[in-house]
Residue, then its C-alpha position, 0 to 999 in steps of 0.5 A: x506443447x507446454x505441461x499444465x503447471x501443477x497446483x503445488x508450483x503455483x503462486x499463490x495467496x499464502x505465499x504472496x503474503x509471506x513474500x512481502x512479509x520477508x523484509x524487515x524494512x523497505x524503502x523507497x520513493x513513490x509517485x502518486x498520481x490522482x485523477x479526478x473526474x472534474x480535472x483535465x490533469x492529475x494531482x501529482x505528489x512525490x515522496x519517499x517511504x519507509x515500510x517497517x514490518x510489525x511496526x507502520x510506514x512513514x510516508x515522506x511527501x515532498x512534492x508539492x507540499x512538504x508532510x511527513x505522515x506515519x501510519x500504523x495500527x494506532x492509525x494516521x500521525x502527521x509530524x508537527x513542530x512538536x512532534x507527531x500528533x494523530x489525525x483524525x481521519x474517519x471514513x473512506x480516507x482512513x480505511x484507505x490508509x488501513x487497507x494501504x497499510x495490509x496491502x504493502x505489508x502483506x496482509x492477505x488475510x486482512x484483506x480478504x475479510x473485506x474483498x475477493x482477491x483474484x491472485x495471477x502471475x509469479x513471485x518475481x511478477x504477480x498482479x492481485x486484484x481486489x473487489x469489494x465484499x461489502x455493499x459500503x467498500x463497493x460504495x468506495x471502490x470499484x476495484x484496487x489492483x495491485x502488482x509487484x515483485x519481491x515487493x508491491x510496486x505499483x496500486x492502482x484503486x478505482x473508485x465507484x464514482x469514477x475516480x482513480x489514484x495510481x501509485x508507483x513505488x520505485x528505487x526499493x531498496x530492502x534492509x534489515x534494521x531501520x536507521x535510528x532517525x526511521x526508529x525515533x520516528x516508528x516508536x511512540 
């Protein structure tokens, strides 16, 4: 017979946000997948990212389009022939990009203004599930669930009107210092 795991061995909150706080830099590849209600298949795109802490993430999509995004607290960038210029996303698509933003970064506390989070599982494979607090989040999203490791690998949202978007980030790779194309890019 297995002994109950004690309360002090368990993984929990605190110690998922600091896990994923840890590296300085993470890079990687991801794919996304979105599914809507009205099509049979779904819209697929691939990239690369690069995920700096205190400092934002650039989203690099390659597939099917070629755009380069930078989301940070100052909010959504796209790279422009002059440079990058800020978008102005408002509503469901920027709050989205904001609690992508806290999910990658760790940011637990974040994120339990805005939902209940449900946390299972271990450092090495952990799963947090997301449910809205507030009547418009609910509005958006059913649920977000996000699982992981040393690092979050894979976030799936559920949208309240049936539709879904599925993110799978692979080839992570952890670093400590940015390249200085990465560092030109984060600073502005």
């Amino acid at each position: 017979m297995l002994a109950p795991t004690s309360r002090a061995n368990a993984f929990d909150l605190v110690q998922l946000s600091l896990q994923l706080r840890e590296p300085t830099v993470v890079r990687g590849t991801f794919t996304q997948e979105k599914y809507l209600r009205a099509l049979p298949q779904p819209l697929v795109s691939v990239g690369t990212f690069v995920l700096a802490r205190d400092r934002g993430l650039l989203w690099f999509l390659q597939d099917p389009v070629q755009q380069d995004y930078r989301i940070s607290a100052a909010g959504i960038a796209r790279r422009t022939p002059n440079g990058w210029k800020q978008t102005s996303q408002q509503g469901p698509a920027a709050r989205q990009n904001e609690l992508f933003l806290a999910v990658l970064q760790g940011d637990t506390e974040a994120l339990q203004r805005d939902f209940e989070l449900q946390l299972t599982g271990t450092a090495q494979a952990w799963a947090l599930t997301l449910t809205p607090r507030s009547r418009l989040l609910a509005q958006i999203f059913s649920t977000i669930l996000i699982q992981g490791g040393a690092t979050a690998e894979r976030i799936e949202l559920v949208e309240a009107q049936g539709d879904s978007t599925l993110l799978t980030l692979t080839d992570i790779q952890i670093d400590d210092q940015l390249s200085p194309g990465e560092h030109h890019d984060l600073a502005d």
